[in-house]
C-alpha positions as MATLAB code, in Angstrom:
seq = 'XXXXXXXXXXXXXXXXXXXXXXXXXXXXXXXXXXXXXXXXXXXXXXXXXXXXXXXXXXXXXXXXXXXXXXXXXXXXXXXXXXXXXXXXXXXXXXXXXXXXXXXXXXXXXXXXXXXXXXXXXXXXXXXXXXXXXXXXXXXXXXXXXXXXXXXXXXXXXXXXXXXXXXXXXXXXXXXXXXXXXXXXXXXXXXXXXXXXXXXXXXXXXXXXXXXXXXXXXXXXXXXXXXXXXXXXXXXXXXXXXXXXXXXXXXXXXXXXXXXXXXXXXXXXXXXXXXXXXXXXXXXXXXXXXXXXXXXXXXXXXXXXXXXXXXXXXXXXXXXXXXXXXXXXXXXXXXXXXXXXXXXXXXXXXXXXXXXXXXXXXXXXXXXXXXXXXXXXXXXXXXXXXXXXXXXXXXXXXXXXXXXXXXXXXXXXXXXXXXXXXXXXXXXXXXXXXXXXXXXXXXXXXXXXXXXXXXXXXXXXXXXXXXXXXXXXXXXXXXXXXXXXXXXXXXXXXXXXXXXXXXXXXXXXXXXXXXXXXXXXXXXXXXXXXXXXXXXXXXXXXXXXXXXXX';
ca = [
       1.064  -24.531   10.542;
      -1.339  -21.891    9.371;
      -1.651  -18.579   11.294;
      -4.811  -17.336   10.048;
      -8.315  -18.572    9.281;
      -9.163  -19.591    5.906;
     -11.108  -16.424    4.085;
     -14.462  -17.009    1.863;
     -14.869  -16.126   -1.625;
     -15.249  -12.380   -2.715;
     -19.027  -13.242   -2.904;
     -21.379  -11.693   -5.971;
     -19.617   -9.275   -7.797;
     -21.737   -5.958   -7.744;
     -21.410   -4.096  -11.146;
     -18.063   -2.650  -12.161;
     -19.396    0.842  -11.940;
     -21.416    0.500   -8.852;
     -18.741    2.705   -6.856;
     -19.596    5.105   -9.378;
     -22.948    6.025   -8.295;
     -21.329    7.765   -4.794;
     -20.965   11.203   -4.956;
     -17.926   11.891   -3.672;
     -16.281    8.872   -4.772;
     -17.649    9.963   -8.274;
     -16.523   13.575   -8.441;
     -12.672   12.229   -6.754;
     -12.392   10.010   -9.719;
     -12.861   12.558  -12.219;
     -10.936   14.660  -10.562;
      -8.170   12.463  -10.182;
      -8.384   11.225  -13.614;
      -7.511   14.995  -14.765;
      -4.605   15.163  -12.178;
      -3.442   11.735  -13.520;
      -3.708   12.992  -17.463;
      -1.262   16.421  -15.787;
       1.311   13.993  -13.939;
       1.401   11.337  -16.847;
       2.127   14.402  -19.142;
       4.615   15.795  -17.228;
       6.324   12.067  -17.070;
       6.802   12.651  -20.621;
       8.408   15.983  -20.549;
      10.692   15.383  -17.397;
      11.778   12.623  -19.259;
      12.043   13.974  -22.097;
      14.246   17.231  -21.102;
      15.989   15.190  -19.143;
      17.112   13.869  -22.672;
      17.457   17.034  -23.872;
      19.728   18.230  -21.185;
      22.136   15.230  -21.586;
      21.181   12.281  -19.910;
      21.632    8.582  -20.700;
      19.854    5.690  -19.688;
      20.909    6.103  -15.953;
      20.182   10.104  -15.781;
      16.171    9.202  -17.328;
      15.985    6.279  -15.204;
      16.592    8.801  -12.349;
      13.734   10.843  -12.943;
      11.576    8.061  -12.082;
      13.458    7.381   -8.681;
      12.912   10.879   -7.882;
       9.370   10.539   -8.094;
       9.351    7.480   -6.358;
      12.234    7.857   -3.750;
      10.656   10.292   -1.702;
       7.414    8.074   -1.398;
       9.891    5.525    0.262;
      11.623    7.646    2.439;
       8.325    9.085    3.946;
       5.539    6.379    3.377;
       5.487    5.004    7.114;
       5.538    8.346    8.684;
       2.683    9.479    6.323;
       0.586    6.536    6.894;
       0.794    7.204   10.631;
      -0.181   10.691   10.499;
      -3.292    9.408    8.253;
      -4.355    7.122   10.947;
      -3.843    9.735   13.811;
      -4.560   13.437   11.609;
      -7.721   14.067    9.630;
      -7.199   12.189    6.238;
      -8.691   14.720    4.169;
      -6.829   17.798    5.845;
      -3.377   15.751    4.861;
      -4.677   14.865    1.362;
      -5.235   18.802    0.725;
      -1.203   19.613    1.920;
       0.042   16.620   -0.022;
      -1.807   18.243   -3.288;
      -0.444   21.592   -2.484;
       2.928   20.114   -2.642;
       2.382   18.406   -5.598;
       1.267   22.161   -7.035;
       4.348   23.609   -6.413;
       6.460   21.181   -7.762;
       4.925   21.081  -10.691;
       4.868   24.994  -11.045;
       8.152   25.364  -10.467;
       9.240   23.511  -13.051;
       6.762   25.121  -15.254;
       8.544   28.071  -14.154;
      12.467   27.568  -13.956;
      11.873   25.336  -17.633;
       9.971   28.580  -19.057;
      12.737   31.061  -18.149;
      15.621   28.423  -20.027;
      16.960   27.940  -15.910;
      16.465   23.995  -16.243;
      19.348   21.919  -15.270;
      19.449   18.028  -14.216;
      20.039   18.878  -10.837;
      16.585   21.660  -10.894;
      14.853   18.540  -12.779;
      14.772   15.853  -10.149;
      14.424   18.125   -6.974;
      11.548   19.538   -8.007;
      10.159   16.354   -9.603;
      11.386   15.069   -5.853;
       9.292   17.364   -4.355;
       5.947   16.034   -5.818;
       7.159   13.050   -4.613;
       6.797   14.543   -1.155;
       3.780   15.154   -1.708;
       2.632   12.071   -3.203;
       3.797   10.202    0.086;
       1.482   12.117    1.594;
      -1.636   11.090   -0.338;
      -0.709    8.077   -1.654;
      -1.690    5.726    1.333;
      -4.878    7.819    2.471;
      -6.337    8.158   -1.062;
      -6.630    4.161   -0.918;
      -7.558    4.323    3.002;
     -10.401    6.613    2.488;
     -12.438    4.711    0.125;
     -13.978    2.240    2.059;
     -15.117    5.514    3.323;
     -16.709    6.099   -0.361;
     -18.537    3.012   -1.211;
     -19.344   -0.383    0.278;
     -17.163   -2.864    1.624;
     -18.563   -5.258   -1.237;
     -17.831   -2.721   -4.245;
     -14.439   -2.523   -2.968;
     -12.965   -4.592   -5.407;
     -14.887   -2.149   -7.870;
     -13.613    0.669   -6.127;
      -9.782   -0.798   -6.838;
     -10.583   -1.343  -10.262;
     -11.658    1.805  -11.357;
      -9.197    3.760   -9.516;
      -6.415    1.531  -11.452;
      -8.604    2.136  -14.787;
      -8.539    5.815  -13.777;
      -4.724    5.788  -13.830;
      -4.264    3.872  -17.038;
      -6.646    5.590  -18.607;
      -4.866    8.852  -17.941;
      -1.527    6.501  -19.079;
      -3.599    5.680  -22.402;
      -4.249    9.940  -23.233;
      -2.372   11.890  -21.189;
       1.435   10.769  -22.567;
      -0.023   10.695  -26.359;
      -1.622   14.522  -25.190;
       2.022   14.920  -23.584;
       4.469   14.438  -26.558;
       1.700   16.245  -28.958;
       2.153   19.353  -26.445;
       6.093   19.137  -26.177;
       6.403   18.901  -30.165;
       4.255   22.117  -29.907;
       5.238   24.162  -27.172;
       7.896   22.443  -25.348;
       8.095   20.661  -21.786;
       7.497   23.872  -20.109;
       3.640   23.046  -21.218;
       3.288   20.070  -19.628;
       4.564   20.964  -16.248;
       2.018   24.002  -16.398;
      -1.190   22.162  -17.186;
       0.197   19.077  -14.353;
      -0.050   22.195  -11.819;
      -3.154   23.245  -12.834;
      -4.457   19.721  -12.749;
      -4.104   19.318   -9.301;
      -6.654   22.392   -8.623;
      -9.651   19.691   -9.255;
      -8.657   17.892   -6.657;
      -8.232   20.251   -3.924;
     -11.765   21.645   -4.978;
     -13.139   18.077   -3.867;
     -11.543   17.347   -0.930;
     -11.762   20.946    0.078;
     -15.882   20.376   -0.193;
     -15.577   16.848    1.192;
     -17.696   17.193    4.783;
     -15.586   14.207    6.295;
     -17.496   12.611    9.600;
     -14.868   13.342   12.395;
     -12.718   10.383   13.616;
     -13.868    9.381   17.262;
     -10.364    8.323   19.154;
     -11.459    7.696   23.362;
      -7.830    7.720   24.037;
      -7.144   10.805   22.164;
      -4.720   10.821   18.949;
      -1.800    8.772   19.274;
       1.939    9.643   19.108;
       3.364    9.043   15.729;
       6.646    7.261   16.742;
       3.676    4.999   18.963;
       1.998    4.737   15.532;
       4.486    3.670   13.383;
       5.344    0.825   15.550;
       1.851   -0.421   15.932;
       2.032   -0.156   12.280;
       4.741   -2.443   11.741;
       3.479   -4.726   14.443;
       0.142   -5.336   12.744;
       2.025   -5.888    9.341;
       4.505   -8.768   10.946;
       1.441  -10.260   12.728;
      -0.876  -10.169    9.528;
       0.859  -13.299    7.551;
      -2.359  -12.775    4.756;
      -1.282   -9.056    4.197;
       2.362  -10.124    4.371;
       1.733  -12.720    1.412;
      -0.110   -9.522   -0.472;
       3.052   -6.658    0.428;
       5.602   -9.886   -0.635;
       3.904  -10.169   -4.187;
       3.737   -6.873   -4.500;
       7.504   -6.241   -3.858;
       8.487   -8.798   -6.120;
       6.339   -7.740   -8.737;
       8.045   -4.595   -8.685;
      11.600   -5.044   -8.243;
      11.595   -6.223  -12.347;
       8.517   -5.195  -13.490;
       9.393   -1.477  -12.567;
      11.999   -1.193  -15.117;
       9.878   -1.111  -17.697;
       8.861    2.248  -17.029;
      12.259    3.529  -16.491;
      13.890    2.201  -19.519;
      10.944    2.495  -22.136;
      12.115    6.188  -22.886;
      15.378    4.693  -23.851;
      14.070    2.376  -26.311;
      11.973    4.621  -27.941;
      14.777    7.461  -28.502;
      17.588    4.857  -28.986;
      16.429    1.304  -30.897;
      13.528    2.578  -32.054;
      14.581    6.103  -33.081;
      10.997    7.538  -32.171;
      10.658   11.293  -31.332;
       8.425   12.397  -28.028;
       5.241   12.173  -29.892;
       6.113    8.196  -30.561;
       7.325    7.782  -26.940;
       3.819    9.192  -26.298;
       1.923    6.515  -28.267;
       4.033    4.187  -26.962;
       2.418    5.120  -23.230;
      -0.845    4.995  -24.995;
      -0.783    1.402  -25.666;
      -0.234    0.586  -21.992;
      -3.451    2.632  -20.804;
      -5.163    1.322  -23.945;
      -4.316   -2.392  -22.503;
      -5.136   -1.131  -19.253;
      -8.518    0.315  -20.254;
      -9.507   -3.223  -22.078;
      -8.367   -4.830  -18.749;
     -10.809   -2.794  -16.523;
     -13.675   -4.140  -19.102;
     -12.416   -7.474  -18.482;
     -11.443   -7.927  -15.030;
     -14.330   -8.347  -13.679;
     -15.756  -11.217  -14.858;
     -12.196  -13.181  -15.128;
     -12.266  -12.184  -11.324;
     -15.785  -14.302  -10.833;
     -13.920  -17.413  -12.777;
     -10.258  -17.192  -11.526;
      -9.026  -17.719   -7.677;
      -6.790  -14.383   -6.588;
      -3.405  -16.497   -7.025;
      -4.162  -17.330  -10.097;
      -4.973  -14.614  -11.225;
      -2.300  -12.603   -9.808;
       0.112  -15.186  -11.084;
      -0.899  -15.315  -14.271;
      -0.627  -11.737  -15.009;
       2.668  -11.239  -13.728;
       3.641  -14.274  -15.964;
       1.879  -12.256  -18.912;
       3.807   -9.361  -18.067;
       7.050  -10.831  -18.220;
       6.234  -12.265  -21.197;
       5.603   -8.285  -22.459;
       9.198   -7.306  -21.136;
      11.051   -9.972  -23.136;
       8.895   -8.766  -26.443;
      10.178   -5.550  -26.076;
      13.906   -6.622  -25.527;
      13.578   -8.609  -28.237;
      11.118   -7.208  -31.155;
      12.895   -4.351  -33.235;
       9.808   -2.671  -34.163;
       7.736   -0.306  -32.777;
       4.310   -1.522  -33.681;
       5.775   -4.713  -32.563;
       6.423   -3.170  -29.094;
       3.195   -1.174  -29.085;
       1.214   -4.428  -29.111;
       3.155   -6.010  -26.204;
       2.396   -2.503  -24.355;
      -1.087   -2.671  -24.855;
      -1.131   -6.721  -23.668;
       1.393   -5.688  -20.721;
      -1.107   -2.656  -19.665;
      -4.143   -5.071  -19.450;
      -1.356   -7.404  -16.878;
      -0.548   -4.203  -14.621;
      -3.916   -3.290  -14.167;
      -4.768   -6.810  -13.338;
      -1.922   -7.121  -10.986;
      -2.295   -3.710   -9.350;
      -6.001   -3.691   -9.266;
      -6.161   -6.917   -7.445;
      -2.598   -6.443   -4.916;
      -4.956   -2.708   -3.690;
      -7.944   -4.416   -3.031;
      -6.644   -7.184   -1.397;
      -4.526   -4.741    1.125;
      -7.408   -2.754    1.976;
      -9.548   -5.444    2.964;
      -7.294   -7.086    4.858;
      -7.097   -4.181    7.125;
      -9.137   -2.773    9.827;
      -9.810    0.795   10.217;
      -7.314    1.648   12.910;
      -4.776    0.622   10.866;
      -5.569    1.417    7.633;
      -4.033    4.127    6.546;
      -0.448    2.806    7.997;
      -0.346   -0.315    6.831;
      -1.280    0.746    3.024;
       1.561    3.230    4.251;
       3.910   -0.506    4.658;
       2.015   -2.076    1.094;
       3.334    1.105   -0.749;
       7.071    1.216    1.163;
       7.622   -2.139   -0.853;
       5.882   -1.199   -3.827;
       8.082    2.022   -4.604;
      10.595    1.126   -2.824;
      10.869   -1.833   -5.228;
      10.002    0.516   -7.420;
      12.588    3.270   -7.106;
      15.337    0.569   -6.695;
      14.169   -1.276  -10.803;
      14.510    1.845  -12.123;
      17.936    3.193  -10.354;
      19.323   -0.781  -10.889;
      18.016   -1.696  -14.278;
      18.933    1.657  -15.357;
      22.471    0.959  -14.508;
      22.255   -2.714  -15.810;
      21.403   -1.091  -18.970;
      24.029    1.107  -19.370;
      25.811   -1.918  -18.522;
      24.262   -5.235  -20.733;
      22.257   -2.835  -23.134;
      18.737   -1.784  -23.498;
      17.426   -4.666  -25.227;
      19.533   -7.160  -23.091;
      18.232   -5.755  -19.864;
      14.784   -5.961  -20.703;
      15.617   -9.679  -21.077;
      17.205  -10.212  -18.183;
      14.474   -8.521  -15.918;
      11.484  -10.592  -17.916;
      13.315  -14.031  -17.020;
      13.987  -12.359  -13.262;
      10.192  -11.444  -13.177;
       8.960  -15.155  -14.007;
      11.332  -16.857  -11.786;
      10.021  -14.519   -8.942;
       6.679  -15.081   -9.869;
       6.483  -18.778   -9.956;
       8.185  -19.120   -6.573;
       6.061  -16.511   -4.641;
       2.998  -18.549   -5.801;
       3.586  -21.208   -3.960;
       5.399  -18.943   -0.602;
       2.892  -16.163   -0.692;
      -0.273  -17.471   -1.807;
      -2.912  -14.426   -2.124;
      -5.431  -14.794   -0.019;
      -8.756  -15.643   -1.791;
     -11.055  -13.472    0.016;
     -11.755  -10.388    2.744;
     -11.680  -10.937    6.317;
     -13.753   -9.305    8.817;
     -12.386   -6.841   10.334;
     -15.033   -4.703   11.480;
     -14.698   -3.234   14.793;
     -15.382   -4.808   17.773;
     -14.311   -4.713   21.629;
     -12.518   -7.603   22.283;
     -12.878   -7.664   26.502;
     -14.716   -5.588   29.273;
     -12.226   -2.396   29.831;
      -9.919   -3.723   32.445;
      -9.751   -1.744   35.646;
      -7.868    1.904   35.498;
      -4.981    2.559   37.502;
      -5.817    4.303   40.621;
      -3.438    6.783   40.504;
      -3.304    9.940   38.565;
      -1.337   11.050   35.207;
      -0.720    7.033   34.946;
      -2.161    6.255   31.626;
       1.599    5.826   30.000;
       2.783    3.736   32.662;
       4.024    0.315   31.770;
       4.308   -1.926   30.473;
       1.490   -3.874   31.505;
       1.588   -7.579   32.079;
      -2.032   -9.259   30.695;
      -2.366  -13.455   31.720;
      -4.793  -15.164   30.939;
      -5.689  -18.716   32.781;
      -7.114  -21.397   30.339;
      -8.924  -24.501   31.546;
      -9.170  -27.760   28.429;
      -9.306  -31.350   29.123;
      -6.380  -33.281   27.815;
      -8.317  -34.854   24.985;
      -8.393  -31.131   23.695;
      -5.192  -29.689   24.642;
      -3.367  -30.342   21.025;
      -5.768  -28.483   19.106;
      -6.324  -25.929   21.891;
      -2.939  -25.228   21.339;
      -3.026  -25.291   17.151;
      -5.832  -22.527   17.891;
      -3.986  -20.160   19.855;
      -1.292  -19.754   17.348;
      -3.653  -17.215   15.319;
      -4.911  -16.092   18.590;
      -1.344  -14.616   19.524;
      -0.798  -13.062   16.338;
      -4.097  -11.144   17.230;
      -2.687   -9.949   19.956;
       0.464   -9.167   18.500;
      -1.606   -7.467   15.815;
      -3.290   -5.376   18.111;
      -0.608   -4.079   20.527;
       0.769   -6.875   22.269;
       4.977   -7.640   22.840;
       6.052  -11.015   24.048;
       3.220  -13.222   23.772;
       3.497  -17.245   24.986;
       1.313  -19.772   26.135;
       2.499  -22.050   28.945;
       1.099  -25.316   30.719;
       0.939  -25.883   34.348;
       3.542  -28.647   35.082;
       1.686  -29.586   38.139;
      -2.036  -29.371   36.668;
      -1.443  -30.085   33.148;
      -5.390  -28.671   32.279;
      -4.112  -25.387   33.218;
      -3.054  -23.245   30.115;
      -1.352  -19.397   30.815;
      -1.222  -16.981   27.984;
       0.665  -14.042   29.001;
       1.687  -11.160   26.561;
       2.885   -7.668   27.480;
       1.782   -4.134   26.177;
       3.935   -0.975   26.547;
       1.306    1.167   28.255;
      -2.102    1.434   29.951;
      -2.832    3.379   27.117;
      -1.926    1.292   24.827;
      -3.521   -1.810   26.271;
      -6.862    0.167   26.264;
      -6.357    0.689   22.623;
      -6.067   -2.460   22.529;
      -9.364   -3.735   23.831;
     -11.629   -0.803   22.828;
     -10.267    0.407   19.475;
      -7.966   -2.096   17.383;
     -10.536   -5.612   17.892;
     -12.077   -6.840   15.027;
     -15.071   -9.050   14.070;
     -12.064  -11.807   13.165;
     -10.294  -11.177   16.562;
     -13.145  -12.437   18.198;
     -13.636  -15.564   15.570;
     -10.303  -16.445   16.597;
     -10.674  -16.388   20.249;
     -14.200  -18.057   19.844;
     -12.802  -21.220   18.202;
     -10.003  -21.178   20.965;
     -12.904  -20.945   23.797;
     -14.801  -23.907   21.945;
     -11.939  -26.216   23.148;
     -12.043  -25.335   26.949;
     -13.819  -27.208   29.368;
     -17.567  -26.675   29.804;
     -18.730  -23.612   32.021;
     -15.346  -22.231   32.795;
     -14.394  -18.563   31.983;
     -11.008  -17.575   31.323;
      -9.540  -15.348   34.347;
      -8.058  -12.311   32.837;
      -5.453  -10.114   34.962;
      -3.876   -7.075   34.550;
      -0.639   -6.319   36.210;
       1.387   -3.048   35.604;
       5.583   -2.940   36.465;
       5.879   -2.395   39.753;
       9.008    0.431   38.745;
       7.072    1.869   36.205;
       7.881    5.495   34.974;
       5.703    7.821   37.848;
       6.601    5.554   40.536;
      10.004    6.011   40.494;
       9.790    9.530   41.964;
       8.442    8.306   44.403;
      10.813    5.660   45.350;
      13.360    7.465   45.143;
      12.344    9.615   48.436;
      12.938    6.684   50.666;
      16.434    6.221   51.804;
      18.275    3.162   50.602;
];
């Protein structure tokens, strides 16, 4: 049984640089496009020493999973300070950290103090600071443009970063052959000064919260409840995990082809980035249109199958201009694959939740990730190089041909503009209650028995809305004595919490979904809603505890 409403088509495509005529959207991208260039650079050169200093195939493969690690570890909590913090404040401290990393390395690689160890905690530390941006950078842009250039929106933000791919590693191994690693970590530090400078002007509208911010342990678990009640954004945070479990190995093992069965020096390593943001450049020119002519799960599907295809070229072609053209073929897949898995994610969410469940979306996608390049790293130093690469391609297509049939893609945005779903039930007449609970919601249903089958088909979806939204423990029962009496009940920690729940988390497709359930009850009758609190709720108890036993 489906738990969700069928979604429309993405609609008329605007042009693929409408997001570009917003200011601030305009002057981030460029912005971010130079940070990009610094961090792909640096890539290179922490890499590259890492080489230098030792390292096989596992040792480079840990460089990535330093980067990416941290992002892991901290996502969720990150994504639930962007929903209850100011965004851009929080996007400013995650660049600072990101600074610092990078100038420390610049600075301990400069005075001849680098070691492994040195390597990956600093690198680590950027990572810190990337969990901190990474899942408000992609809340805040439907912020930037329109809901409709979205798509766009993804698309050029994925561009921006292969783009960077395509220059900054070729600009990278040029600079290390010239003046060693120590370079690249010092123009990555200065990179990130662009950014700051834009946010820092940014005027950002305050958030309006009624209820005041939100505690971020009550966050984070209205965070994951949304994401286990969401099957569409499930499907999208599935494909996306798979995806990156084999794909991610690329990146961590193409250093050790180029130094090993290719015998290329940093400046070939470099090129050999290029190609991927070369492919990825040709696949921003193309996406669009292939976007107008291909459903999402095709699409998707089809470029992960590409990609795979790229991964088993490289295991298996002993050349480098060879491997350079499956790069720049594989770099057109990730950017169709990445483009499309980020716009999908932010549509699918409403504002409330935004920021924490991209926080969820890019758990699995590093943490998938961080675990390819720690595991195929190993594998490597295991099967081989080449042999690995092989092994992960066939992995990859398996993956990908199963997951399009268990997590279809959904083919379109939802609504989930904002919207109060009922009249604010009435406040607890007692003071300093608000966090009392849990409260006990019912809901009395009246539909003829010639409706009562699909009355209950409808108010599946309708419980994972209110599981989305705040609810614990929903169920819908029928009166064994008066069998055209339905009772939904569902339970919500707090009074707090249940007002969230009514004025700040409903959505345009909350109310769809309760609409179609009201179509099948009988004519003129209006659910009756109560609101019951525990009777030994915390702040009671005090009191109860004065009378004598």
């Amino acid at each position: 049984m489906k738990h969700a409403p069928a979604t429309q088509d993405w609609g008329p495509e605007p042009s693929a640089w409408a997001p570009m005529r917003r200011p601030v959207f305009r002057a981030l991208w460029i912005a971010q496009l130079a940070a990009n260039m610094g961090t792909w650079m640096q890539t290179v050169g922490a890499q590259w020493l890492m080489g230098d200093l030792g390292g096989g195939a596992l040792e480079v493969a840990l460089v990535q999973t330093a980067t990416t690690l941290p992002v892991f570890v901290l996502v969720v909590p990150a994504g639930a300070l962007g929903d209850i913090l100011d965004q851009r404040r929080l996007l400013i401290g995650g660049q600072l950290l990101m600074f610092l990393g990078a100038a420390g390395l610049a600075g301990v690689t400069a005075a001849g103090a680098e070691t492994q160890s040195l390597l990956l905690g600093l690198t680590a530390l950027m990572g810190v600071g990337e969990a901190f941006c990474i899942s408000s950078f992609q809340a805040i842009q439907p912020e930037l443009v329109s809901r409709e250039e979205i798509p766009q929106a993804a698309l050029l933000n994925s561009a921006n970063g292969n783009v960077a791919r395509a220059a900054g590693p070729a600009f990278g191994g040029a600079l290390i052959h010239a003046a060693g690693p120590e370079a690249t970590f010092a123009l990555n530090a200065l990179s990130f000064l662009g950014v700051l400078v834009v946010l820092y002007a940014w005027k950002r509208p305050p958030t309006h919260r009624p209820l005041g911010s939100e505690h971020i342990r009550d966050a984070i678990r209205a965070g994951a409840r949304y994401v286990r009640s969401a099957p569409l954004l499930g499907a999208v945070i599935g494909r996306s995990g798979l995806f990156m479990l084999f794909a991610g190995g690329m990146w961590a093992l193409l250093p050790t082809v180029a130094r090993g069965p290719l015998g290329l020096d940093a400046g070939g390593y470099g090129l050999l980035l290029g190609s991927v943001g070369l492919g990825a450049v040709i696949g921003a020119v193309l996406l669009p249109s292939m976007r107008g002519h291909l459903r999402t799960n095709v699409l998707v599907t089809g470029a992960m199958v590409i990609y795979a295809g790229t991964m088993a070229a490289i295991g298996l072609v002993p050349y480098a201009v060879g491997v350079a053209a499956a790069l720049i073929v594989s770099g057109l897949a990730w950017v169709a694959v990445l483009s499309t898995l980020s716009a999908s994610a932010q549509v699918l969410l409403p504002a409330w939740a935004r920021t924490r469940g991209l926080a969820y979306y890019q758990l699995v996608f590093m943490g998938g990730q961080a675990l390819g390049g720690v595991g195929w790293g190993a594998v490597a130093d295991w099967l081989g190089v080449r042999t690995t690469f092989v092994v992960s391609a066939i992995g990859l297509f398996v993956t990908t041909v199963v997951g399009m049939r268990t997590l279809p893609m959904p083919s379109g945005p939802v609504d989930v503009r904002p919207a109060q779903l009922w009249a604010e039930p009435p406040s607890i007449q007692m003071p300093g209650r608000r966090d009392a609970g849990p409260v006990l919601v019912t809901v009395e249903w009246r539909v003829d028995r010639a409706n009562a089958e699909a009355f209950i088909a409808a108010m599946q979806p309708v419980g994972m809305s209110r599981r989305r939204t705040g609810a614990s423990l929903w169920g819908l029962f029928e009166d064994m004595a008066d069998p055209t009496l339905f009772l939904e009940t569902f339970t919500v920690g707090s009074e707090r919490e249940h007002l969230r729940q009514i004025m700040e988390r409903g959505t345009k497709l909350d109310q769809e979904l309760e609409a179609r359930a009201m179509a099948l009850t009988r004519p003129g009758h209006k659910p009756q809603v109560r609101h019951l609190i525990f009777a030994y709720a915390s702040g009671r108890d005090e009191e109860l505890s004065s009378f004598p036993p």
